[in-house]
Each structure stands twice: as structure tokens, then as C-alpha cells.
ROTOR-602397 format. One record per residue: x, y, z of N, C-alpha, C, O, CB in turn; residue in three letters. Coordinates in steps of 0.05 Angstrom, whole numbers, plus 5000, padded with zeros to 4 digits. Atoms other than C-alpha are relative to their C-alpha. Glycine has a CB too. Example, Ala and Ser with C-alpha at 12.3 -4.5 7.8 and 13.67 -1.06 7.14 Angstrom:
# residues 2
501849765000524649105156501850245000503950245013498050015025ALA498449764999527349795143498550225014499550445018500950094971SER
***
This chain:
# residues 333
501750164983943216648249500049714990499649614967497150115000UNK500850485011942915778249497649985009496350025029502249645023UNK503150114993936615498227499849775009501549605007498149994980UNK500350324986933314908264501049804976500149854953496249925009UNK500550135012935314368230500249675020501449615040501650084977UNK501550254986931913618245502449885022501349785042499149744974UNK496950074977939413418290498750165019497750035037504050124990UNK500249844976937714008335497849965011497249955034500450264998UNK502650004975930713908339499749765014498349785034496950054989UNK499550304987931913138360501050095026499650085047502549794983UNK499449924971936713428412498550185025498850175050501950124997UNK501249924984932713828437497449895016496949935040499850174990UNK501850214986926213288444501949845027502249845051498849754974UNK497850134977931212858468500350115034499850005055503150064987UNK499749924970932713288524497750135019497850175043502150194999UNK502649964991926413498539498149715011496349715028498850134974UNK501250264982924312718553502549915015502449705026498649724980UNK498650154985930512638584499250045034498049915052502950064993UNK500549774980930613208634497450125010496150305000501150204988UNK503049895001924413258672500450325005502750415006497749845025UNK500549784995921614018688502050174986503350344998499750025025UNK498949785006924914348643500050094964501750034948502849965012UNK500549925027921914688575501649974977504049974982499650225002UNK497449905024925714748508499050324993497150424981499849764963UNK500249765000926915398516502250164984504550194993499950065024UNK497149925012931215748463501050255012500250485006499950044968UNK497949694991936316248502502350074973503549934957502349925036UNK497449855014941116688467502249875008502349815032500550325008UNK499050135000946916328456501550065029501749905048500849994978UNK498749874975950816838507498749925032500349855049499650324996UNK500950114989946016658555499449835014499149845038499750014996UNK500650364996944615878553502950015019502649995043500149724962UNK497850164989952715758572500350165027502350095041502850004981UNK500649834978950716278630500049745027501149705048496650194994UNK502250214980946515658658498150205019498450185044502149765025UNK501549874991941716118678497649845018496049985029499350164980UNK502850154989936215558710501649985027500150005046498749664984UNK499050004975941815498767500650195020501550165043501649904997UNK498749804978942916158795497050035014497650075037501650354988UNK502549914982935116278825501149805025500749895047496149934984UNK500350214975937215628874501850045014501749955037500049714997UNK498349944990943615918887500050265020500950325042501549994982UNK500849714988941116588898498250015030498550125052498050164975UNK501650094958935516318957501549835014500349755034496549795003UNK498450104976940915958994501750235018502350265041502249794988UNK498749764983944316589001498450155011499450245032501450194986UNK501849854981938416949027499149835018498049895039497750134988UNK499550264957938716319079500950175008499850365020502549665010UNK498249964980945316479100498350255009497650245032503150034992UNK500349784984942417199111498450025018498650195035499650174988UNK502049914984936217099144500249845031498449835047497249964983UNK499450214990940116569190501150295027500450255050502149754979UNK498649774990944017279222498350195011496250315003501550114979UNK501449774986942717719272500350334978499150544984501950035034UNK501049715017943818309209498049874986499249884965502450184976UNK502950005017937518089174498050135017497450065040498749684994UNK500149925035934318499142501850114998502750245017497850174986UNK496649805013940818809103497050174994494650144997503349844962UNK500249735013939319419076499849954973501249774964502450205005UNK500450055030936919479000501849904984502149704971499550204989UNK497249935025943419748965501849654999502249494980503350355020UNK498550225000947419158998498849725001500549545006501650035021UNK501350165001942718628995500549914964501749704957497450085013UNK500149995029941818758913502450004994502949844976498550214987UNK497450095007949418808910501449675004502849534988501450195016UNK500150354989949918078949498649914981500049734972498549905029UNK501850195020944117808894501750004975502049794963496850114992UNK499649955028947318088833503349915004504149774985499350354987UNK496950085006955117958847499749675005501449544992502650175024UNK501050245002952417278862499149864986499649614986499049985009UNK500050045026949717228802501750024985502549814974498850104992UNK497449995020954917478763501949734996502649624975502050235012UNK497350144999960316978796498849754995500349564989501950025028UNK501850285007954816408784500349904963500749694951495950105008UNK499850105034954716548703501950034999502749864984498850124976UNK497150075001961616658710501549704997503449644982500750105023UNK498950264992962515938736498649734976499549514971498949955037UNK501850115023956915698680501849964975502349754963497550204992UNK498850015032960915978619502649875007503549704991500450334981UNK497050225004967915698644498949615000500049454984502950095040UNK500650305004964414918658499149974968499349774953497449885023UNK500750165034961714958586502550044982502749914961497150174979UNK498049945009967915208567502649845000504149834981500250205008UNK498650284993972214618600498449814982500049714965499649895035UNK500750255004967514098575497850004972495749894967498749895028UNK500949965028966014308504499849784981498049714964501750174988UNK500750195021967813788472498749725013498249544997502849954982UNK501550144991964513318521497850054997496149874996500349975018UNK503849924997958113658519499649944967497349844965498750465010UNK500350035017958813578440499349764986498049734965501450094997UNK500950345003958812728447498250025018498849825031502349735007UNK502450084982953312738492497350084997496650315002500550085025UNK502950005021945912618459499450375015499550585002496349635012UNK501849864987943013108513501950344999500250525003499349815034UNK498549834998948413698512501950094973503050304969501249915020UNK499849955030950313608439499850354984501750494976497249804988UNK501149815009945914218415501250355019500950585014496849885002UNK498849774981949214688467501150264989501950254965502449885015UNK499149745020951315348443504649994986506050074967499250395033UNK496050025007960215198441499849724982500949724960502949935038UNK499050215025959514488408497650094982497849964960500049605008UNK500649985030954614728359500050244981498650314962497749924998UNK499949715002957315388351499550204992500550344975500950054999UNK502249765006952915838352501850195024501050425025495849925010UNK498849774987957816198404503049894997503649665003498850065034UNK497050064996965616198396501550035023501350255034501350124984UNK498850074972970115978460502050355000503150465019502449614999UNK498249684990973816718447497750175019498050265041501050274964UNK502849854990966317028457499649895025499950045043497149974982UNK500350184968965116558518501750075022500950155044500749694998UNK497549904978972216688551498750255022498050295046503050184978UNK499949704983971317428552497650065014497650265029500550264981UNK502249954991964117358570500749925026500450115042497849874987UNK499950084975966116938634502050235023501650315046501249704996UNK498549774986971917418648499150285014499850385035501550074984UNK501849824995967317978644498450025023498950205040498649994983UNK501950154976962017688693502549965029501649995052498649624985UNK498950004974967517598745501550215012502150245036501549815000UNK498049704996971618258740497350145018497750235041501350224961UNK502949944988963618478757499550015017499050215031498449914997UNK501250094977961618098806502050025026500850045047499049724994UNK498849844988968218278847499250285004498450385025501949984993UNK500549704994967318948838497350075012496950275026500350164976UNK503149934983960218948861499949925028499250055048497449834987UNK499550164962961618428922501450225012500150375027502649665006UNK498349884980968118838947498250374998497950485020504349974988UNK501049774999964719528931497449975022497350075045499350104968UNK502749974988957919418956498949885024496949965036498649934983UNK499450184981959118879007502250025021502550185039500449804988UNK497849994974965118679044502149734981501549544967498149885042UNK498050225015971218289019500249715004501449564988502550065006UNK500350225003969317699050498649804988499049564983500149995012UNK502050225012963517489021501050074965500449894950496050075010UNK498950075021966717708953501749744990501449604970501250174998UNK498350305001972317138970499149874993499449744973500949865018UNK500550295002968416698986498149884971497949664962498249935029UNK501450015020963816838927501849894975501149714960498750264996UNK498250175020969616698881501749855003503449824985501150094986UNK499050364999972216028914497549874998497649654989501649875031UNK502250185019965115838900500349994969499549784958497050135003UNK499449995027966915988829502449814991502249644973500650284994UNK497450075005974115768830499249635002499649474984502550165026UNK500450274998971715068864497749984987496550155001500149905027UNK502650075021965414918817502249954969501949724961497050354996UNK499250025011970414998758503949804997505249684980499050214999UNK497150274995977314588784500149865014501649675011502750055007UNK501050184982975014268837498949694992499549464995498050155010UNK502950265007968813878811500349954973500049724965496450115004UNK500450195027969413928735502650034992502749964969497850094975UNK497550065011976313958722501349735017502449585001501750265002UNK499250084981978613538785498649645003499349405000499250235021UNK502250234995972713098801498349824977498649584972497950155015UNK501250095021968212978748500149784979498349614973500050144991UNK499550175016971612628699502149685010503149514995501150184980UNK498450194984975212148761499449915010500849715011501450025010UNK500750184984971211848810497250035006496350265007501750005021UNK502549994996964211658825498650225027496450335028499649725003UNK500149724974964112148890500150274989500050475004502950015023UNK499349735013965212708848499150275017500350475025498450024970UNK501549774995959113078872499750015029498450205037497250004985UNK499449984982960412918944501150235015500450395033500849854998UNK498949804991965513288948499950324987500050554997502349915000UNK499949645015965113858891497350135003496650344992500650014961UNK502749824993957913998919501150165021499750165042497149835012UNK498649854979962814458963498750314984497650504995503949925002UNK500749725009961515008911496950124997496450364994501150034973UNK503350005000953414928910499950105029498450295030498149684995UNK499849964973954814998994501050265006501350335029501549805012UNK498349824992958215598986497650305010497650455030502450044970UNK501049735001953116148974498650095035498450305048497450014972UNK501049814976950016159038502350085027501950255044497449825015UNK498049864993956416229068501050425002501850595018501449854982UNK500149705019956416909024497850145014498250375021499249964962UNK502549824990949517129052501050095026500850335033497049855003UNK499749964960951717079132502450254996501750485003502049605026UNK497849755014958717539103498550124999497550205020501650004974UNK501649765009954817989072498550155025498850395030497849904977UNK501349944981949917989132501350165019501050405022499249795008UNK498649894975954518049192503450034995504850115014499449785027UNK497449825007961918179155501749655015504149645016500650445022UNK498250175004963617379176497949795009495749875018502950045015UNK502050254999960216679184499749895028501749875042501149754980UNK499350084979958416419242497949665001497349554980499550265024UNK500350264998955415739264497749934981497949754964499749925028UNK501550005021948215859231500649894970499849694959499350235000UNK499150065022952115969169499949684999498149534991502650134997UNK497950305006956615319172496949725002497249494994503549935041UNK501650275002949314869182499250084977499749914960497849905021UNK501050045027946415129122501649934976500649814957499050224994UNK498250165015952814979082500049685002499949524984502650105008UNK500250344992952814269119497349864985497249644974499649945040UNK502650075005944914269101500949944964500649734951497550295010UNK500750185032946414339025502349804994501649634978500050234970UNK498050254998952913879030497849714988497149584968501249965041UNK502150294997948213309043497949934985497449704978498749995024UNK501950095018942313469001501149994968499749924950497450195003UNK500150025026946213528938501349744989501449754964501250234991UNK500150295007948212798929497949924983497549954959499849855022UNK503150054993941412528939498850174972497850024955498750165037UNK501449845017938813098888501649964977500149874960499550275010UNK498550095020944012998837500249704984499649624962502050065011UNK500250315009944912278835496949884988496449644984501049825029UNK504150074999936212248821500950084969501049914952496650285025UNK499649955034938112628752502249804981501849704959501450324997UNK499150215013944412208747498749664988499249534968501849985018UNK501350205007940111648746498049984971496949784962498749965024UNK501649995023936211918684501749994976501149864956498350245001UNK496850005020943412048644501749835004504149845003501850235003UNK497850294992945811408662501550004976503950074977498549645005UNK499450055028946511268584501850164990503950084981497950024983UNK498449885019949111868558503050095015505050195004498350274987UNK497350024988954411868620501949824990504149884981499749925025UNK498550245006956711238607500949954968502249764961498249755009UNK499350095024957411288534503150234989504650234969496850034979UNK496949865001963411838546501449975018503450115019500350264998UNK498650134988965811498597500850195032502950205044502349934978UNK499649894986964111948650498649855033496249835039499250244988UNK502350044986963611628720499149995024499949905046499349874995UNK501450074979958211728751499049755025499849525028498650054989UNK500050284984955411348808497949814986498749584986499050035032UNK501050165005950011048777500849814960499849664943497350155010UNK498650125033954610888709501649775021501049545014503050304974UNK497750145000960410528753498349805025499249575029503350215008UNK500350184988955610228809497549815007497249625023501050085014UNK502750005015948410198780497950125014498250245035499149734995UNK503349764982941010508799500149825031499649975050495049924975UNK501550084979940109918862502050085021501150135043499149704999UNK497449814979947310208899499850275001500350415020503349974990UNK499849685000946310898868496950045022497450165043499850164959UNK502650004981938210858906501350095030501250305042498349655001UNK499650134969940810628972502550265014502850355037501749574997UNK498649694995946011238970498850185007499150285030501050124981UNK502149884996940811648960498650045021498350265031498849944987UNK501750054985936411389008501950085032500850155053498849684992UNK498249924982942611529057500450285008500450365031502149934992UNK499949824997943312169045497450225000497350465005501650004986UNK503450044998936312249042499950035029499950255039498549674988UNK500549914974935512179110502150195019501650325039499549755012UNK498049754983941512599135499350274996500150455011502950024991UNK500649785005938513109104497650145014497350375019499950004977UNK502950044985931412989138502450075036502150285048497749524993UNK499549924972935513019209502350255002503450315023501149745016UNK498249785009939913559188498850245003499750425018500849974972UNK502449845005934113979172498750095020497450305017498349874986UNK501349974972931513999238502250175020501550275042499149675015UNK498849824986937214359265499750354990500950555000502849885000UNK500449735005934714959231498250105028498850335034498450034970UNK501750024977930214989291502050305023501650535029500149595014UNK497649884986936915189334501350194984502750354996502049805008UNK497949775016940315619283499450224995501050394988501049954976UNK502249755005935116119276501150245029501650215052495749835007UNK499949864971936116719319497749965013497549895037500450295001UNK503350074988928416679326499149954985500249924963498150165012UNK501950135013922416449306501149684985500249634963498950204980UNK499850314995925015679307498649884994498649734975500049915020UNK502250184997918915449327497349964971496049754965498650145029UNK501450015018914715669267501849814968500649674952499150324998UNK497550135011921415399224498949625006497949464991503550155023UNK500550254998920214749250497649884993497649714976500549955021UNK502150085004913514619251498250004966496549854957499050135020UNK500550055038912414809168502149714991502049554972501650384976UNK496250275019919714279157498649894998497949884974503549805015UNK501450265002914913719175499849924973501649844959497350015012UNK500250125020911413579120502150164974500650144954497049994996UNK498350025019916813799068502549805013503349724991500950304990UNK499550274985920813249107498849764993499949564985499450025026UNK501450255006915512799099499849894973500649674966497350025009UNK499850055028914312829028502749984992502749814975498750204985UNK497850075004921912829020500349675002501049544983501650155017UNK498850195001922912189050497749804983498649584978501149945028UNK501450165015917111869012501049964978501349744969497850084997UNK498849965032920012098945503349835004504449724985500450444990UNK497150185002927111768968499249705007500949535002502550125024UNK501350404992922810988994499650014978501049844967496949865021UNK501950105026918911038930503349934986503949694985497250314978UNK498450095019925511028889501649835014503149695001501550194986UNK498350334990928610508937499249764996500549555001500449965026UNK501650235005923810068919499449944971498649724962497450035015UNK499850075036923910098843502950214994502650434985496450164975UNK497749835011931610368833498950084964498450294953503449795002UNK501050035036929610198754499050174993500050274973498349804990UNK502149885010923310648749501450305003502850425019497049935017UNK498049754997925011248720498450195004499450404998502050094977UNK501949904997918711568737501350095033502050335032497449834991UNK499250044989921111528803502850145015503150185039499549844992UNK498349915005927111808796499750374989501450534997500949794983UNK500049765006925312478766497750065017497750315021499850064970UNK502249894982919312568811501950115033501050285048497349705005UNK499449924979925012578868501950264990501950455005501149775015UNK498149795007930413038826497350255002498250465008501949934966UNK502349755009923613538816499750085029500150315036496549884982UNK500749904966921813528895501850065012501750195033498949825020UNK497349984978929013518914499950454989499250625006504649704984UNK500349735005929114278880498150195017498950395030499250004975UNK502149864979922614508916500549995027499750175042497349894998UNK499550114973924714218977502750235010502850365031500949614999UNK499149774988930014678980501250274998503250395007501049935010UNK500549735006927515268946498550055037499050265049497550054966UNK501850114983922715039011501150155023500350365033500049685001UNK498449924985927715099058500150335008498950455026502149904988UNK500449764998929315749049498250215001498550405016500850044990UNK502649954981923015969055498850065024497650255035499149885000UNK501449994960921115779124503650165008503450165033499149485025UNK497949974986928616039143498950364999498550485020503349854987UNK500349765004926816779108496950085020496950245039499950034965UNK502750034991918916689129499150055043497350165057499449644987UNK499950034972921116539206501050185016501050165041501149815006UNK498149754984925017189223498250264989499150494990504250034989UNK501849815000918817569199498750065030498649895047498149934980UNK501149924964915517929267497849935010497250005033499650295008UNK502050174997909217509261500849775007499849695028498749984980UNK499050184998913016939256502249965024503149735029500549984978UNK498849984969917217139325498650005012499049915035501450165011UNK502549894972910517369356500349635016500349555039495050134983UNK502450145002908716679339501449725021500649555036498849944963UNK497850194979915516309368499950065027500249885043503250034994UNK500349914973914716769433498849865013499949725029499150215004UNK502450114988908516529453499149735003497849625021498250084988UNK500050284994908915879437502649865023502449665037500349874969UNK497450184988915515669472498650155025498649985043504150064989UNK501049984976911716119533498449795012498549695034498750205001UNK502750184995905815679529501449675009501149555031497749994963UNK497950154996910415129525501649965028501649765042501550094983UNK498950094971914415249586497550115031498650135053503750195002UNK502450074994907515329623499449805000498949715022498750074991UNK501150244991905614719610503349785008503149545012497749884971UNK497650164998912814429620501550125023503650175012501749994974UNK498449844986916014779681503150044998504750235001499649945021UNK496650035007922414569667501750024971504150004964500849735009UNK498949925031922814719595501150275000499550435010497750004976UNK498649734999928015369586498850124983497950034962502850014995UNK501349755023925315959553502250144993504050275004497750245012UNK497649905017929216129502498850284983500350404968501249744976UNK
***
């Protein structure tokens, strides 16, 4: 066992005032390079895609097979990025203390751990599921690992533009799983997280400006500063706000209750993206939007699961009746 000593516990303050919402929590080394804080957000996008589908509700067996091979191919995709960028994470204040650069786990132990986790999470997808949403579950894997951090990452300030393809993937995976192939529903909630993960990314980039830029990794707000990186933001910021509203239409039902909760998580969204347009600098500012951008669309998914409950159809019925009552010419859908 390695005892604390004063280096680790620095790194670890350190990252604890870097990084808002998020404890110093000591995981098992096996564990930590898991990235275990990212699969719960990955996991409720995929129960989007599902609840987006005329098969919602799945069935137990294959539902829990969809969560867990999803998981799997998630820490799968965890231990190979720490595994690429070992010795980056080793120069960098905030990632220093990590389990491979301070090795407390050896890259043989890591390998076979990742290998492990994916031989798994196939076999659970194609067994318990359907082969497509296995695929697609491990080109979410494949692209998160050569895509974005082998590919992207260390080359151009767009990085996360494009390699937020593998964050977009899972609800892809849910609609598969659901109905055995994706159909349009799917493809907006992929488009939906497309768009918010800029915006939500670039808010943290803005807190790791420093320790980006001191390995020469870059980001947008390293190569084009907080008042261009903001105004990005604030771009994608609102695409995401009118984006969001097509959940409305993508719903088999209950729409109407869908829509009418978005509001205010909409509203408070775009507040949290003005406030930091107006002080790029303040880093208060900045982590208050990376913190809401998370809730916002744990949020999401929520009203998408919430709205294909049979209360929540009663509740679309009646209203879109009432509705075309007072509107004669409004279609009842």
C-alpha cells in the first residue's frame, strides 16, 4: 500500500479547488482509471434513447443487460484514455496523482483490466441485446479512444466538437436495444448531446486553462482565450436551448408534459451561459455553468423517461384535446 505523502495531498487539494463538484474521493486504484463519475451520465442518455421508442418499457433482463454492457464498454474506454495519456496526466498539476503516473496501478494491470471490460460488455450487449447496439456501443468506445484522444486532443482546438461523437453515442445504443435499430427520435438525442457537449466542456476547459497550456495541450480556451472561448459557448448554448424543444416532436407521446417542464431548465441554462458572457474571466462563473450543464442533462432525460409514463400521456391527451377545442384548426395528434 502508498502512504499519503504531502505531493499527493497537494494534488489532491489542488484538484479539489480546481474541479468544482467533485469530492476527494479515494477510489481503488482499479477503479479511479475506470472514470467511474462518467458512466451514471452516459448511462441516462441511453435510457433517453429508450424511452424516445415505441419498445419502451424493455423488459428487465434486457434493459439491465443494455445498463451494464454500457457500463462495461464506458470503463473500458476510461482505462484505455488513461492508458494513452499517462504520461500526460503525470505533467499535469490536476491529474498528476492519478493511479498509472503515480503507480499505484501498472499499465500491464490496466491493459488487461480494459480488455476484460470489453470482451464483457460484448458478450453481454450481443447475448442479451442485439448486435447492433453492441456495435454501436463499441464505436462509442473505439471513437472516445482514437478519435478524440488519440486523434483530436492533442491537435486542434475543436477537438471536442467533433470527438463529442462518442459522448452522442449511447443513446443511439438505447433506441437499438429498444427497437433492434435507430430511428429519427434516436438521431435528435445524439444531435441534442452533439451540441451540449462543447458548451459543457469548454466551461471546465476554462477552469484548466493553466494546466492545459502548460503541456501544450490545445484547448480552446489555451489557443483562443476565456472572451472567444465564452462567446462559443454562448453559441452553442443556445442551439442547445432550440434543439431541446424538439423533444416535444420526438416523443411518441406525452410531448406536451416534455415540453412544458424544458422551460425552466432552458431558462436557467441560458442564464448560466449570459452570466459567463459577461465576465469570460470569472471563474465562479464558469464552474457554476460546467455544474448546471451536468444537471441540465441528467434533466433532460428525465422529462424524456417521466413523459412516456401513463399519467404523463393522460396528461398530453387531454391537453392537446383541450387545445384543439379551443383552436379548431390545431391537428390532434
Amino acid at each position: 500500500m502508498v502512504s499519503s505523502t504531502p505531493e499527493m495531498l497537494h494534488v489532491s487539494l489542488s484538484r479539489e479547488k480546481i474541479v468544482p463538484s467533485r469530492k476527494v474521493v479515494k477510489l481503488p486504484p482499479w477503479l479511479e482509471v475506470a472514470k467511474p463519475r462518467l458512466i451514471p451520465l452516459l448511462l441516462a442518455t441511453t435510457l433517453g434513447g429508450m424511452a424516445l421508442t415505441e419498445g419502451w418499457p424493455m423488459s428487465s433482463p434486457k434493459l439491465v443487460c443494455t445498463l451494464g454492457g454500457g457500463a462495461l464498454a464506458s470503463a473500458a474506454a476510461g482505462v484505455l484514455n488513461c492508458l494513452w495519456e499517462q504520461d500526460l496526466d503525470g505533467r499535469m498539476k490536476r491529474t498528476s496523482g492519478r493511479a498509472l503516473p503515480s503507480g499505484r496501478l501498472s499499465p500491464t494491470a490496466a491493459f488487461a483490466g480494459a480488455i476484460s471490460c470489453t470482451l464483457a460488455a460484448a458478450a453481454l450487449l450481443v447475448g442479451g441485446v442485439n448486435c447492433l447496439a453492441a456495435g454501436l456501443s463499441l464505436l462509442g468506445l473505439c471513437s472516445y479512444v482514437l478519435l478524440y484522444t488519440a486523434l483530436l486532443k492533442p491537435r486542434t482546438s475543436q477537438n471536442i466538437v467533433i470527438g463529442g461523437i462518442a459522448g452522442a453515442i449511447p443513446p443511439l445504443v438505447g433506441a437499438a436495444a429498444a427497437t433492434g435499430h435507430v430511428g429519427l427520435s434516436g438521431w435528435w438525442l445524439f444531435a441534442l448531446v452533439m451540441v451540449w457537449t462543447p458548451a459543457h466542456f469548454w466551461a471546465l476547459a476554462l477552469l484548466l486553462k493553466d494546466d492545459y497550456q502548460s503541456v501544450g495541450i490545445p484547448m480552446l480556451p489555451v489557443v483562443k482565450g476565456p472572451f472567444i472561448t465564452a462567446k462559443a459557448i454562448t453559441r452553442y448554448g443556445w442551439a442547445t436551448i432550440v434543439l431541446s424543444g424538439f423533444g416535444v416532436l420526438a416523443l411518441p407521446e406525452g410531448g406536451l408534459l416534455y415540453g412544458m417542464l424544458l422551460i425552466p431548465f432552458n431558462a436557467r441554462l441560458l442564464q448560466m451561459v449570459n452570466r459567463l458572457g459577461m465576465a469570460p474571466d470569472d471563474i465562479s462563473c464558469a464552474k457554476g455553468l460546467f455544474r448546471w450543464s451536468i444537471l441540465y442533462m441528467f434533466g433532460i432525460c428525465l422529462l424524456l423517461v417521466m413523459s412516456r409514463l401513463p399519467l404523463s400521456v393522460q396528461f398530453h391527451n387531454q391537453g392537446i384535446s383541450l387545445l384543439s377545442q379551443m383552436v379548431p384548426t390545431l391537428p390532434l395528434v
